[in-house]
C-alpha positions in Angstrom: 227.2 145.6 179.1 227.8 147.8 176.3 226.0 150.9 175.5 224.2 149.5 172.3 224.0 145.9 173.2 220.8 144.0 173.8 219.9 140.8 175.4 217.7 138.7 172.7 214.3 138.3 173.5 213.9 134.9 174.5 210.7 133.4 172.2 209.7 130.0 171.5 209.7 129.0 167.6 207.2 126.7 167.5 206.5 124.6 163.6 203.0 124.1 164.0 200.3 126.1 164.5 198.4 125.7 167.6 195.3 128.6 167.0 192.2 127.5 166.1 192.9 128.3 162.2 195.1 125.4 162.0 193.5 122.5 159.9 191.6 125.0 158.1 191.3 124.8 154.5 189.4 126.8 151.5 186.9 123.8 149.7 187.7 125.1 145.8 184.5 124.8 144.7 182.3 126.8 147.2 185.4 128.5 148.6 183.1 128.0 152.2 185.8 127.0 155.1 186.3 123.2 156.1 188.3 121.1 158.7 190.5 118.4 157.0 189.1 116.2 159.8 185.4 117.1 158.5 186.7 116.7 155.3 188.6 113.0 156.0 185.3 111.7 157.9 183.0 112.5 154.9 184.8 110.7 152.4 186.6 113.5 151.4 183.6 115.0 149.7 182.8 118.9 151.4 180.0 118.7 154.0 179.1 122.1 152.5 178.6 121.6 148.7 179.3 117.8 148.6 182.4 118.5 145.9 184.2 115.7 145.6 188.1 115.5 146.3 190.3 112.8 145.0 190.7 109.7 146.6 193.8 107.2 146.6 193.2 103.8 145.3 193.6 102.3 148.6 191.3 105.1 149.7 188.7 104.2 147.0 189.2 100.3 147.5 188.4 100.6 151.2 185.3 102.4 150.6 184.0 100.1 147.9 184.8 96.8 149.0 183.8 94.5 151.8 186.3 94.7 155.3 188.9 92.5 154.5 187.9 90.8 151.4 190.1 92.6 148.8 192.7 90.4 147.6 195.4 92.2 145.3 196.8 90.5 142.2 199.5 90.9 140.0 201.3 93.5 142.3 205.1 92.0 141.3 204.4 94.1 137.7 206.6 97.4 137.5 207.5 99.8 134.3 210.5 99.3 132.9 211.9 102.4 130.6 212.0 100.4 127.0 212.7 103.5 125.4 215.4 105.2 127.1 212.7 108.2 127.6 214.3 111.4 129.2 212.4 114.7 129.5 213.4 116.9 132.1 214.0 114.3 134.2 214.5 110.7 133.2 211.4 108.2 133.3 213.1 105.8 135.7 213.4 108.3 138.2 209.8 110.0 137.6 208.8 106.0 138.1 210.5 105.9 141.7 209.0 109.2 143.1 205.7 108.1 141.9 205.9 104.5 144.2 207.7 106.9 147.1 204.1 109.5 146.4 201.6 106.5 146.0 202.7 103.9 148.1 202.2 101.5 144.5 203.6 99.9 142.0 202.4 101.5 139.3 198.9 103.5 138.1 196.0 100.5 139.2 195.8 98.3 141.8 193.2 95.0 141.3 192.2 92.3 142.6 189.1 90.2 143.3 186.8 91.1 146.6 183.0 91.4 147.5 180.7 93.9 147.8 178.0 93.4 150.4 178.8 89.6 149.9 179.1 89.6 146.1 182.2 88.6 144.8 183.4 90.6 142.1 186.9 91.6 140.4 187.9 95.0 141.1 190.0 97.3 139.5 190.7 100.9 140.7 193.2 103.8 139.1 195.1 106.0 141.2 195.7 109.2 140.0 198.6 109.4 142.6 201.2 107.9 140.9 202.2 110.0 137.5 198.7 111.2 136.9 197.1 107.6 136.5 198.6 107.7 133.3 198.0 104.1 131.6 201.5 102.5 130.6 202.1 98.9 129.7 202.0 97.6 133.8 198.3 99.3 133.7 197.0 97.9 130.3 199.0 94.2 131.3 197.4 93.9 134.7 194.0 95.1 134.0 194.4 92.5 130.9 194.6 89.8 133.2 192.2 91.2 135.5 189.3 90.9 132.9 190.8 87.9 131.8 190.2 86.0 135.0 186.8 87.8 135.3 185.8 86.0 132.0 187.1 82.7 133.3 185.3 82.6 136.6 182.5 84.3 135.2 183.1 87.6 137.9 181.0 90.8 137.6 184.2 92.7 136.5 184.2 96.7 138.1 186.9 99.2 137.1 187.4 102.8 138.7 189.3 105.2 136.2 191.3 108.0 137.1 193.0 109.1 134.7 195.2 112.2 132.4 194.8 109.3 129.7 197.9 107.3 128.0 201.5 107.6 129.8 204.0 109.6 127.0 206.8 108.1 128.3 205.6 104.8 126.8 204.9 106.4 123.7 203.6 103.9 121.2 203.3 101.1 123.8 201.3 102.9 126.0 198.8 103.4 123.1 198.8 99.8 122.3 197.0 99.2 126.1 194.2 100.9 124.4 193.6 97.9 121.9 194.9 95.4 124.0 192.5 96.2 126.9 189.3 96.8 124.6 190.1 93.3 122.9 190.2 91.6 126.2 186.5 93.1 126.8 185.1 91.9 124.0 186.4 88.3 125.1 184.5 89.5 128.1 180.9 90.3 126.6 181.3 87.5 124.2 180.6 85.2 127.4 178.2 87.4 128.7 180.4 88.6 132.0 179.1 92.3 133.4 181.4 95.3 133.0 180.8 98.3 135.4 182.8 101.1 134.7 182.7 104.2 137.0 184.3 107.5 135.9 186.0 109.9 138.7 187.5 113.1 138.2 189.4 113.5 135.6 188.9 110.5 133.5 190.5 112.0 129.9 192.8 110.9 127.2 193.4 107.1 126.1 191.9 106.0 129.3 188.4 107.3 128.3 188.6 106.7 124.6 189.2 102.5 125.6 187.8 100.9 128.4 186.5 103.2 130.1 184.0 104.1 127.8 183.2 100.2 127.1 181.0 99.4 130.3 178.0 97.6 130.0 176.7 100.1 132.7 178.9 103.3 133.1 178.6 105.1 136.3 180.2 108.7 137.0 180.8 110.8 140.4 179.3 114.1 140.3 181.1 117.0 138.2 183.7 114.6 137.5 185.4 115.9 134.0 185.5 113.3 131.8 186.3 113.6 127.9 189.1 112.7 125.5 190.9 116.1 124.9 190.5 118.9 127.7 188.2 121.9 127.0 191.2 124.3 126.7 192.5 121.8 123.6 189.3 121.6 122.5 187.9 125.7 122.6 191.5 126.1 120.4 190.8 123.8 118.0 186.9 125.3 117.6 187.4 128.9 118.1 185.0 129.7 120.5 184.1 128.5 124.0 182.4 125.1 125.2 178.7 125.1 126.4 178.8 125.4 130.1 179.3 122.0 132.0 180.5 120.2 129.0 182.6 117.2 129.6 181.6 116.8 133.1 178.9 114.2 134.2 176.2 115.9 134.1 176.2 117.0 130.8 177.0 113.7 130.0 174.2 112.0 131.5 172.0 114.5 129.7 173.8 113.6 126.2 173.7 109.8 127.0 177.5 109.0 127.1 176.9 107.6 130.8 174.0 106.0 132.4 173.5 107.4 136.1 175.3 109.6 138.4 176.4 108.2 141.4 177.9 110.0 144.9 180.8 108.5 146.6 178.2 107.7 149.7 175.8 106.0 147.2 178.2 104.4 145.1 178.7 101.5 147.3 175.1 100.1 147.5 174.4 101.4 144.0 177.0 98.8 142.5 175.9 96.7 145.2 172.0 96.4 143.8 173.5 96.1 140.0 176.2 93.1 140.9 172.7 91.5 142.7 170.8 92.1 139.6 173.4 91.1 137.2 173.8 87.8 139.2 170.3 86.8 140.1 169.8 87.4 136.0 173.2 85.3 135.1 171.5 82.3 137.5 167.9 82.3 136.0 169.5 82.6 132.4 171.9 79.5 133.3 168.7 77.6 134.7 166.3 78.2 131.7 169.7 76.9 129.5 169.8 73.3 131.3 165.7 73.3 131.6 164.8 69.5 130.0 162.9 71.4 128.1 165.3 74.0 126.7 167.7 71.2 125.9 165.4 69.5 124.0 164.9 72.3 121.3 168.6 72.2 120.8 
């Protein structure tokens, strides 16, 4: 062996950490210290300040709807790229990586299901796949989720999540916006309930459609929730935005939204509306075919 040589030391790379820091992460709200696992087994909401983290639609649809009874529709519909649309990296390909991220078609997954027994149809964004930016697939399937909600007179929900209309669309993507609020109105006209609920971010075209058309409108704490961001919007005014503005509480207070819901209480609080709005829909159809009420037809 040579004068300078050296044996290597002999240690064990290992790729995961195995000290008791490992699955550690900072919450960004109260910057306190939380376990993914707590985090995962309080519905990703900190067990220290209650902020709540985004959840996947598949996430959100398991939380909200009865086991089992969620029954997707229209899930053949995928985005095609009309027009040609190339940014720094073309729309088709931005389209695949989104499915590969999500584990969807495209920005909403519905469907019809039950809620403690009630049968509803359910609609839920996913913020997963390119930002839950609403494209045609979005505006075209929640079309015909409302659509069959008015004709087998379902309570219709819809969770938005959302950076608002998808630019690769363009025009078409704004189009959703009337297309979507023109199926609501069909909607109301025969009297069917529309529960939106706002998460955070619900912004852009999403918010200034249906979103914002609910007969009751329900938002998750500190969710931001506006049309343009508060960056666009302290440019455009010069000066900065009161504190809390476009987020659900300042909201609630400025009657935009109705109540404020947490992710643990928004299961049983849609689940006491949907039993309201249907015990109501049943004693209004009654008095309708009372003898009586016929008669002064």
């Amino acid at each position: 062996m040579g004068l300078f040589s050296r044996n290597k030391p002999k240690i064990k790379i290992t790729s995961s950490k195995k000290d008791g820091y490992s699955g550690w992460l900072k919450c960004t709200h109260c910057v306190e210290l939380i376990h993914a696992n707590e985090l995962e087994r309080n519905a990703n909401c900190c067990p220290k300040c209650d902020y709540h983290y985004r959840l996947s639609a598949d996430e959100r649809i398991r939380s909200l709807s009865d086991p089992d009874s969620f029954h997707e529709l229209f899930k053949n519909l995928s985005s095609i790229d009309s027009l040609g649309f190339t940014d720094t990296e073309s729309y088709p390909k931005r389209i695949e990586i989104a499915k590969e991220k999500s584990g969807n078609n495209d920005a909403i997954l519905v469907g019809t299901c039950t809620i403690n027994e009630v049968p509803c149809a359910l609609g839920v964004m996913d913020f997963n796949f390119m930002g839950g930016s609403m494209g045609s697939v979005v505006g075209e399937k929640l079309t015909r989720l409302i659509e069959l909600a008015c004709e087998k007179k379902l309570p219709l929900i819809v969770v938005s999540t959302s950076g608002g209309a998808r630019m690769q669309e363009s025009t078409l993507s704004l189009m959703q916006m009337a297309k979507t609020s023109a199926a609501l109105a069909k909607l109301n006209e025969q009297k069917v309930p529309f529960i939106s609920v706002l998460t955070n971010p619900t912004t852009g075209g999403v918010t200034a459609s249906f979103a914002a058309l609910g007969d009751i409108i329900i938002a998750e704490p500190n969710a931001l929730i506006c049309f343009a961001g508060p960056r666009v919007i302290e440019q455009i005014l010069g000066k900065p935005l009161p504190p809390g503005a476009q987020q659900s509480e300042f909201l609630l207070k400025h009657g935009m939204i109705d109540l404020i819901a947490t992710r643990h209480q928004l299961k049983e609080t849609l689940s006491h509306i949907l039993e309201f709005v249907t015990v109501e829909k049943k004693h209004e159809h009654q008095r309708l075919h009372r003898p009586e009420t016929i008669a002064s037809y």
